[in-house]
C-alpha positions as CSV (number, residue, x, y, z in Angstrom):
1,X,13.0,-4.6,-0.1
2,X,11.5,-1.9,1.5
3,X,8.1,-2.3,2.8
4,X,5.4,0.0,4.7
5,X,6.7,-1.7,8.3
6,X,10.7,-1.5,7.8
7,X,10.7,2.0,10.0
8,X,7.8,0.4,12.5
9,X,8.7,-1.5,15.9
10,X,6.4,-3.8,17.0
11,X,3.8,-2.8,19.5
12,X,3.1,-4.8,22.7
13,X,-0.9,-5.1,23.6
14,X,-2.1,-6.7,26.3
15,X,-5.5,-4.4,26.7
16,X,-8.7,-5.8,27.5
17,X,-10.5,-5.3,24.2
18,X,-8.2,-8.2,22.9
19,X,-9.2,-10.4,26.0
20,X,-11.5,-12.8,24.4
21,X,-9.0,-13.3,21.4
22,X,-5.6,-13.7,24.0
23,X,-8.3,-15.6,25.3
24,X,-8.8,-18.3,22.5
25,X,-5.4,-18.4,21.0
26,X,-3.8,-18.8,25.3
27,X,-2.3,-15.4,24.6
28,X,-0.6,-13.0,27.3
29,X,-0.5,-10.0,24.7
30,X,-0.7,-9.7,21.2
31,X,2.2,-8.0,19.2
32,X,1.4,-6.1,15.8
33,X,2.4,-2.6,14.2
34,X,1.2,0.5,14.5
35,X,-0.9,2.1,11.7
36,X,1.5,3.5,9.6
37,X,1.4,7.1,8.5
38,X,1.7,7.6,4.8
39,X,-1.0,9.9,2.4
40,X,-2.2,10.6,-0.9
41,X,0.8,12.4,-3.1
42,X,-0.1,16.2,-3.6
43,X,-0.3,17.6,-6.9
44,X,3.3,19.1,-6.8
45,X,4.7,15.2,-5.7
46,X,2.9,13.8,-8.9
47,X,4.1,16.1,-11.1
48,X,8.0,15.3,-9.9
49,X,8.0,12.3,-10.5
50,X,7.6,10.4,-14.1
51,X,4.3,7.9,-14.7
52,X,2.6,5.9,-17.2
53,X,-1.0,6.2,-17.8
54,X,-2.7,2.9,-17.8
55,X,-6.6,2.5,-19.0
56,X,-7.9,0.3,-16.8
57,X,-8.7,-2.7,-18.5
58,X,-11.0,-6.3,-17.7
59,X,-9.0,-8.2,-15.4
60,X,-6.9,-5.7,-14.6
61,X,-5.0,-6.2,-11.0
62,X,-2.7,-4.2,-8.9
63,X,-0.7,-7.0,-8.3
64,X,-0.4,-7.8,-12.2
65,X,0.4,-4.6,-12.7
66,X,3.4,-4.2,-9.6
67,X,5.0,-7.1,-11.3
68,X,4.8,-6.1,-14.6
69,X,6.2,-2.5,-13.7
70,X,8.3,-3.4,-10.7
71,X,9.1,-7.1,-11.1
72,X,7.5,-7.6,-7.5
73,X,3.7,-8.4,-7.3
74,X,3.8,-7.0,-2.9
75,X,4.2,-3.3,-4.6
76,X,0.4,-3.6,-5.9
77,X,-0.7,-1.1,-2.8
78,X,2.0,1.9,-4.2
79,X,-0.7,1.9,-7.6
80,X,-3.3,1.4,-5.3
81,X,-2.2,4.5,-2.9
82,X,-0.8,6.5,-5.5
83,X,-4.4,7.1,-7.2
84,X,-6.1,6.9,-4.4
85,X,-8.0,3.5,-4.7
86,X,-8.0,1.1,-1.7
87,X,-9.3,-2.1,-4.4
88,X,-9.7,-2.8,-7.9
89,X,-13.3,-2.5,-7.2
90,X,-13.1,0.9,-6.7
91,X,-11.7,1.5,-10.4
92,X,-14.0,1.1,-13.6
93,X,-13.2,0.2,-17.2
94,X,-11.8,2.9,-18.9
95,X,-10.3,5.0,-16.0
96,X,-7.2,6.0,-15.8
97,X,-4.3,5.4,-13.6
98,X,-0.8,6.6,-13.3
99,X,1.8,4.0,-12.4
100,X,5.1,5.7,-10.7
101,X,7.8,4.5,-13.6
102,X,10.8,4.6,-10.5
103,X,9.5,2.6,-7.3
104,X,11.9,4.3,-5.0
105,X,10.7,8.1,-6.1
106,X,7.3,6.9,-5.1
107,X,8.0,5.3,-1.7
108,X,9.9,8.5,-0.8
109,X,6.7,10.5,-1.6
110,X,4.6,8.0,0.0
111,X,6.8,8.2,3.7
112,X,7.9,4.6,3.4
């Protein structure tokens, strides 16, 4: 399954802002990825590729949705990205969203 990391290597860190935290956990260095790159779909990327429109609803969820569209609850952050919401929180009832109908068309657009 692709994911935003699958084209990321892992980055060594041994600088002294993590000191304290090496510290505590009897680190040398401390391995994570870099920030990936990826942005907000441009009008001309959201009108290639097919959505649904989805009112957002009480107890509505990314996750919920991601399975329900995708059949895999981890794509919750492609809704999330592709309207330009980091949380649900962010969304009120009645708004709404566009859900990329084809995962892979949307990850394309998205860099991953």
């Amino acid at each position: 399954m692709p994911t935003r990391y699958n084209r990321n290597t892992i980055l060594t860190n041994d600088s002294e802002f993590y000191a304290p935290l090496r510290s505590t956990r009897d680190l040398k260095m401390i391995r994570h990825y870099p920030t990936q790159l990826i942005w907000n779909p441009v009008l001309a990327d959201r009108m290639a590729i097919t959505t649904n429109s989805h009112m957002w609803k009480y107890g509505n969820r990314f996750y919920n949705l991601a399975h329900t569209y995708y059949g895999d609850r981890r794509y919750w952050w492609v809704i999330a990205w592709w309207n330009g919401v980091p949380t649900e929180s962010h969304l009120k009832l009645g708004d709404v969203i566009e859900i990329p109908v084809n995962i892979q068309d949307a990850l394309k657009i998205l860099n991953v």
